[in-house]
Legacy VTK file of the C-alpha trace (Angstrom):
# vtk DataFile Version 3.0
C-alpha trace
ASCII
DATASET POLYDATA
POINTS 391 float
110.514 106.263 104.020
107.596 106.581 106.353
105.726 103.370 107.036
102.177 104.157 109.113
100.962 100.834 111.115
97.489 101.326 111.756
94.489 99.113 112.535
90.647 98.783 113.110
90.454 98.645 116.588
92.684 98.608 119.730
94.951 95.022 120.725
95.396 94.153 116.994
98.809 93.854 117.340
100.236 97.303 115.518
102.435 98.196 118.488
103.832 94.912 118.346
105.026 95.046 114.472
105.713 98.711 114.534
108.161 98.234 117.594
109.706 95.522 115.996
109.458 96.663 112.304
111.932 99.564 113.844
114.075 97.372 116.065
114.918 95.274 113.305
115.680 98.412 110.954
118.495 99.424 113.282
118.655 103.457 112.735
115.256 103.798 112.483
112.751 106.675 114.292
109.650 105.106 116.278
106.793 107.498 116.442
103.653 106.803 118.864
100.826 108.584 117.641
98.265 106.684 119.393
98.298 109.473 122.212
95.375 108.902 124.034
97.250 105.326 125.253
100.795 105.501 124.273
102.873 101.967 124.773
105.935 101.970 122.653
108.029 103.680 125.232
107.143 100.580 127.470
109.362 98.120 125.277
112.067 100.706 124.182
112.471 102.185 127.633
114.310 105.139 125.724
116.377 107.539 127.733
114.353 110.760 127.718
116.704 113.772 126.039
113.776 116.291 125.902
110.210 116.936 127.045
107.975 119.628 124.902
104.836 120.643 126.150
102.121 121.111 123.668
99.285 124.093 124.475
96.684 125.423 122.170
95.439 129.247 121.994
91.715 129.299 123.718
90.214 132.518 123.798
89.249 134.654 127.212
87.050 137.222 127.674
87.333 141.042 129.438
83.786 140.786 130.932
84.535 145.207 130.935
84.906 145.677 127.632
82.238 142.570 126.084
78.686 144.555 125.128
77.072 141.160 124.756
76.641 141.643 120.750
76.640 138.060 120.305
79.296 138.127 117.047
81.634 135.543 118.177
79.169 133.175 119.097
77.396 133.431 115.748
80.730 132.967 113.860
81.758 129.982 115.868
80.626 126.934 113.661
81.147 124.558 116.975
79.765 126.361 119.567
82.190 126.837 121.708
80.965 130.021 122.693
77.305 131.174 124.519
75.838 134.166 125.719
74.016 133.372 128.841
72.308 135.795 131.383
74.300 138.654 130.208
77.601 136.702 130.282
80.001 135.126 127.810
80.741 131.403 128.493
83.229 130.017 126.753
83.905 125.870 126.561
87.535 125.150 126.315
86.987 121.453 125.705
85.301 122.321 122.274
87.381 124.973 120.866
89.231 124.232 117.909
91.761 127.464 118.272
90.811 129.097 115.020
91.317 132.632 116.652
87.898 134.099 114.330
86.031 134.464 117.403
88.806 137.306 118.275
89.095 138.666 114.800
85.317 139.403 114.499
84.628 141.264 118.025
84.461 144.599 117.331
84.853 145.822 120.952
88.243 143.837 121.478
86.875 142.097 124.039
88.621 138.413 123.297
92.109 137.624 122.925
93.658 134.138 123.571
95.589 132.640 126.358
97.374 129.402 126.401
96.183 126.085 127.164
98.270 122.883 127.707
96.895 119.773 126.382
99.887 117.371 126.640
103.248 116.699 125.816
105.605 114.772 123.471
108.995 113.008 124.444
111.668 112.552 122.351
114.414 109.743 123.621
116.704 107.031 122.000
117.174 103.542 122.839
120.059 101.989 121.099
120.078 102.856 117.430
115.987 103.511 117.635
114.858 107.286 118.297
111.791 107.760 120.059
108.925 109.654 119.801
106.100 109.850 122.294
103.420 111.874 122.685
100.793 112.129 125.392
97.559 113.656 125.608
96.438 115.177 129.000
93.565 113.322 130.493
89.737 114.450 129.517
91.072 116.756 126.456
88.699 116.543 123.392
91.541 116.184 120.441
95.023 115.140 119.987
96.006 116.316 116.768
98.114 119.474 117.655
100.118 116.822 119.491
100.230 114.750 116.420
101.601 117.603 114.072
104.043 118.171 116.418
105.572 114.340 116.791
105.217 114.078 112.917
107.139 117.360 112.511
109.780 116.712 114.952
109.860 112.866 113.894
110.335 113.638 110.362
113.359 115.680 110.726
115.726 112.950 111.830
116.907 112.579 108.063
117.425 109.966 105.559
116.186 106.985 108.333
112.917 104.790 107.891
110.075 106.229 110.140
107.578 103.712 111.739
104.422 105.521 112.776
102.374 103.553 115.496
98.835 105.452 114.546
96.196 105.386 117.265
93.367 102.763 116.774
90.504 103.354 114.481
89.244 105.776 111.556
88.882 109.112 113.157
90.489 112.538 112.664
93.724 111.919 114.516
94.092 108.591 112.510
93.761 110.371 109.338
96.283 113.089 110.607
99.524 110.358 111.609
99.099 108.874 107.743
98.685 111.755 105.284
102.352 112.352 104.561
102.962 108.376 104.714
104.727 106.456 101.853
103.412 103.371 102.837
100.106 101.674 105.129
100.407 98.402 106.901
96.809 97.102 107.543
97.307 94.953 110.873
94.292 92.197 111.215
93.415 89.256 113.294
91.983 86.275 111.022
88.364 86.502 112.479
85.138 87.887 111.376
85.187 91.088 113.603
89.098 91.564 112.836
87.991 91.354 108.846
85.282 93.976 109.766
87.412 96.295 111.601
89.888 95.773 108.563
87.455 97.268 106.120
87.045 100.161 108.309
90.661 101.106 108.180
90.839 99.875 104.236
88.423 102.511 103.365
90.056 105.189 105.195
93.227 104.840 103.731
91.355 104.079 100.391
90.370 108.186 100.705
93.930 108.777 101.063
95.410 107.001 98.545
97.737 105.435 99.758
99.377 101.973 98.811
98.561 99.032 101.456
99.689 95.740 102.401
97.983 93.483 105.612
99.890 91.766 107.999
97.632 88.961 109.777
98.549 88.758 113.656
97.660 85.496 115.619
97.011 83.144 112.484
96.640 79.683 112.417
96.411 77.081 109.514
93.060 77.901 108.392
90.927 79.534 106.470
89.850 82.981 107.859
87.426 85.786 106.141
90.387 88.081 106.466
92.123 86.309 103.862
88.645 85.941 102.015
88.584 90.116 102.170
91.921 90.400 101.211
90.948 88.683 98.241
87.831 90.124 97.300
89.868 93.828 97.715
92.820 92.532 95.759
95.008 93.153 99.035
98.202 91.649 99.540
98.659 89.723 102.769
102.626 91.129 103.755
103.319 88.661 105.973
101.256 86.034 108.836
102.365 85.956 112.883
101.510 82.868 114.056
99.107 82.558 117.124
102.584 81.688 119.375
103.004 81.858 122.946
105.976 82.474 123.853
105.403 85.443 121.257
102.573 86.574 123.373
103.890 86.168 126.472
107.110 88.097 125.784
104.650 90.983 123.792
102.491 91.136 126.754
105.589 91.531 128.832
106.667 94.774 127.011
109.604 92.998 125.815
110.946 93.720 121.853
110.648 90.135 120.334
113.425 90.285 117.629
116.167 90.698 120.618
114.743 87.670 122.490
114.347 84.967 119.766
115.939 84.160 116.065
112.843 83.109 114.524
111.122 86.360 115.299
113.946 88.219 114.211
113.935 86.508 110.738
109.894 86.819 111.157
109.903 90.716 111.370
113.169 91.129 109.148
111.228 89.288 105.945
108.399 91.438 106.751
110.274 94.618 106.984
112.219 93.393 103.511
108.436 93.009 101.940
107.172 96.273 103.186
110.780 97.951 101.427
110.334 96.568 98.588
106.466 97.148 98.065
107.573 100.877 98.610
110.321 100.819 96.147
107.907 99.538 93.704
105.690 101.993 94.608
108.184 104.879 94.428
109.289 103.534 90.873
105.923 103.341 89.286
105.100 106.747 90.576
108.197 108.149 88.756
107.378 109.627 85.301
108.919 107.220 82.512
111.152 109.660 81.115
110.998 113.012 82.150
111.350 114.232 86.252
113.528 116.789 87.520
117.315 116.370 87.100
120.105 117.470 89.430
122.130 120.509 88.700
125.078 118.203 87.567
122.293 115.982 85.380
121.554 119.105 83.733
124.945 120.461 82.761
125.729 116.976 81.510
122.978 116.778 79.189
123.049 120.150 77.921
126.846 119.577 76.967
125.785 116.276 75.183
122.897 117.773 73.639
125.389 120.308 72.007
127.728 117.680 70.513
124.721 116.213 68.807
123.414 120.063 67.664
126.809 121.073 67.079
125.866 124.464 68.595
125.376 126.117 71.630
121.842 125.256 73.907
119.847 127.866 75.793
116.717 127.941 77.818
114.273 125.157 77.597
112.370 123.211 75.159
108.283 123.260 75.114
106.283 120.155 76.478
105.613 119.033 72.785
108.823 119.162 72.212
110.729 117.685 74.957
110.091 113.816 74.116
111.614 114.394 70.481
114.676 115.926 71.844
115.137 112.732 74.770
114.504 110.333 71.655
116.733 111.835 69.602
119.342 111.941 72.676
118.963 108.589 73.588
119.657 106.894 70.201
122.940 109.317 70.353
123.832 108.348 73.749
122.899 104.660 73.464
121.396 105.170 77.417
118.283 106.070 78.930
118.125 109.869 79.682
116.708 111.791 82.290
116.144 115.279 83.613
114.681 117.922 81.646
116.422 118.617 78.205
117.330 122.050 77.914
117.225 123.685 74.645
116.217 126.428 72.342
117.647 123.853 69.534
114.544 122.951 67.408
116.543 124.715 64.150
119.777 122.254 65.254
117.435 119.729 65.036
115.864 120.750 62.015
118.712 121.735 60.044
120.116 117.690 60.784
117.119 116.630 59.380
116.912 117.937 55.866
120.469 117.240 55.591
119.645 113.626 55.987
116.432 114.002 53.800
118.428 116.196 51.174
114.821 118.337 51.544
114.479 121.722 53.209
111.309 122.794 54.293
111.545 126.170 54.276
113.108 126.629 50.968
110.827 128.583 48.487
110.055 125.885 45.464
112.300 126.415 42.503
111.139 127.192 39.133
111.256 123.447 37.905
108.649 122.190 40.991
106.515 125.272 39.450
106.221 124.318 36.260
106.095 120.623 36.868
102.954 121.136 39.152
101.377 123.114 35.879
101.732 120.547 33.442
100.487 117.719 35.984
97.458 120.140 36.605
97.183 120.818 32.557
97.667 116.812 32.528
94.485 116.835 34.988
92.156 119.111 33.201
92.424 117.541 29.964
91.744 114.123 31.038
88.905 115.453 32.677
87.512 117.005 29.888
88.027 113.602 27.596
86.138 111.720 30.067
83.401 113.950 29.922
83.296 113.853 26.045
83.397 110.020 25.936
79.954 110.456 28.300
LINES 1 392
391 0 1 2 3 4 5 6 7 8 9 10 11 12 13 14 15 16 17 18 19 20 21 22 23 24 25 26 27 28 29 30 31 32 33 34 35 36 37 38 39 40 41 42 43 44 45 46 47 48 49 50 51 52 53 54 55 56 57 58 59 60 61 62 63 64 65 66 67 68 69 70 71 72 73 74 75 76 77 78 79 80 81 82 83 84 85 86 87 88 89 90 91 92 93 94 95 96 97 98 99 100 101 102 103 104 105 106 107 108 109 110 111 112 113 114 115 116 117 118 119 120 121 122 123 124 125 126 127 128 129 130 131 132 133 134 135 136 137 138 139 140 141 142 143 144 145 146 147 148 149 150 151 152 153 154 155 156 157 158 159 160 161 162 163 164 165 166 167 168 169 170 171 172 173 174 175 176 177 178 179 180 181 182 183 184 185 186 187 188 189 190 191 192 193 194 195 196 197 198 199 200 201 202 203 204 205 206 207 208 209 210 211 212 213 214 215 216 217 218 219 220 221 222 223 224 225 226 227 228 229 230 231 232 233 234 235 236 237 238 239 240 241 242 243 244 245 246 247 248 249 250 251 252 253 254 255 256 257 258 259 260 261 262 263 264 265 266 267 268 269 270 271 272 273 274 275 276 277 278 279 280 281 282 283 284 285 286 287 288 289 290 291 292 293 294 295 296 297 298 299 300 301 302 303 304 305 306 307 308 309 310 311 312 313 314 315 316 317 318 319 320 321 322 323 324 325 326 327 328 329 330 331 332 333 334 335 336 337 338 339 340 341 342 343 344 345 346 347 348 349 350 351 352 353 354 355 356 357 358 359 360 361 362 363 364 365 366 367 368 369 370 371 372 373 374 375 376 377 378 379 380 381 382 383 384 385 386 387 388 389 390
């Protein structure tokens, strides 16, 4: 379960619930995307296990073998390459490290060199693990840093992920939510909190992805958040009162849910909200019937689909067919039935059914059906013909 915390602008509050959304998960991972001004590693103080630095390829020129033809700065859609006063320049801060400027020199004059941009830390405080990443000062982009948390973050297993996602609706926003299950909108309850809200609402909008607002410094009134959560049919996940002792721990770096019950209780209602919004989610995302089954599923069904057949089941049955065979399964095993059905069995079927119905259909018709159908069409003609003569 990944859970992305993201908001409109920066001092919203999404560090706040997505440190303690993950401190009141217990085995949880913490990741801190925002890497232009990382905080979460201020209030979890994690013990730092290992440090990866992150480097992009930018490419470098042999000023020998370059005959100024001007090909890799045409192919370079964000010129981050110029021929000036018979000399290559190339601008590192621009380069997006596609390599094509290499690829289309024909005098092998480029190749690419390392660049660091920044790192990422990975720690763990308590049952929390910790990941922080940090872009070097003055560098343009911090997505390859980004990938890399997300990658690293994600293999920690079957534990819910909390993704602290750098302010905003750029690029590197878009990049810490695209594999998320779930977006938490935080707002404050004012006019420029409900316009930085839309800003982030429409983003994840493009993304598809289900959302929920938590409102951060509310008090008893009226607020045009709540009137734009209303006119968006948005569901408000939870309210955190405008408190200060809340504030003044927060602004203190320290995790709120380990200093005070009522914050605890706070953040662990919200965090049972958010779980069950992406259960629901999950669920309704699951075809009604028919999703893959486990090895085991299968066996099972193909073995009960044989007692019903009476006969052995091989391969698969076609799209059309598959929801006949699950009916037919279900009434037999008086329970719901999932996985895909597995069987070549559409004469099993068959043959059950014209036992019941006495009628086979691919029996030629006897001589009695024959002649029957001649006298009802001799039956026809002549009534025709004495309707016509009454005329």
């Amino acid at each position: 379960m990944k859970i992305a915390v993201l908001s409109g602008k920066g001092g919203t509050g999404k560090t706040l619930v997505s440190v303690n959304l993950a401190a009141v998960a217990g085995h949880s991972t913490y990741i801190d995307c925002d890497v232009e001004e990382p905080n979460g590693h201020l209030f979890f103080k994690p013990a730092i296990a290992r440090e990866e630095l992150i480097t992009v390829k930018i490419p470098q020129v042999d000023e020998k073998q370059c005959v100024g033809c001007r090909a890799c700065v045409h192919f370079c859609n964000y010129n981050a390459l110029a021929y000036v006063n018979n000399r290559l320049i190339i601008f590192d801060d621009v380069c997006h490290s596609c390599g094509g400027c290499v690829l289309v020199c024909p005098e092998s004059a480029l190749s690419e060199s390392d660049k660091a941009i920044g790192k990422i830390e990975i720690g763990v405080a308590g049952e929390v693990n910790v990941y922080t990443g940090i872009l070097n000062t003055g560098e343009a982009t911090g997505i390859p840093i980004i990938n890399r948390l997300l990658e690293e973050g994600s293999a920690e297993g079957r534990v819910p992920i909390f993704i602290d996602c750098p302010p905003g609706s750029a690029c590197i926003v878009m990049e810490s939510i695209k594999d998320a299950d779930y977006c938490v909108l935080v707002a404050e309850p004012t006019l420029f909190g409900a316009h930085n809200l839309n800003m982030v609402y429409e983003l994840v909008k493009l993304f598809d992805k289900p959302t929920g607002v938590v409102l951060n410094k509310c008090m008893n009134e009226k607020n045009p958040v709540e009137e734009f959560c209303l006119d968006k049919s948005l569901e408000i996940l939870g309210r955190i009162p405008f408190d200060h002792e809340l504030a003044s721990l927060n602004s203190n770096a320290e995790i709120v849910v380990n200093k005070n019950e009522k914050y605890r209780e706070l953040f662990s209602d919200l965090l049972e909200t958010i779980v069950d919004r992406v259960e629901r989610e999950s669920a309704s995302h699951e075809p009604n019937r028919v999703h893959e089954a486990t090895a085991g599923d299968q066996e099972r069904h193909r073995v009960e689909l044989e007692q019903v057949c009476g006969e052995k089941v091989y391969g698969k049955v076609t799209a059309d067919d598959q929801e006949d065979h699950r009916m037919e399964l279900e009434q037999v095993c008086g329970e719901k039935v999932y996985g895909k059905v597995i069987a070549d069995d559409q004469e099993g079927h068959n043959a059950e059914q014209e036992k019941a119905s006495g009628i086979n259909d691919f029996d030629e018709p006897d001589e009695h059906c024959i002649e029957r159908e001649g006298a009802n069409s001799e039956q026809g003609y002549a009534s025709n013909e004495m309707e016509g003569g009454a005329e």
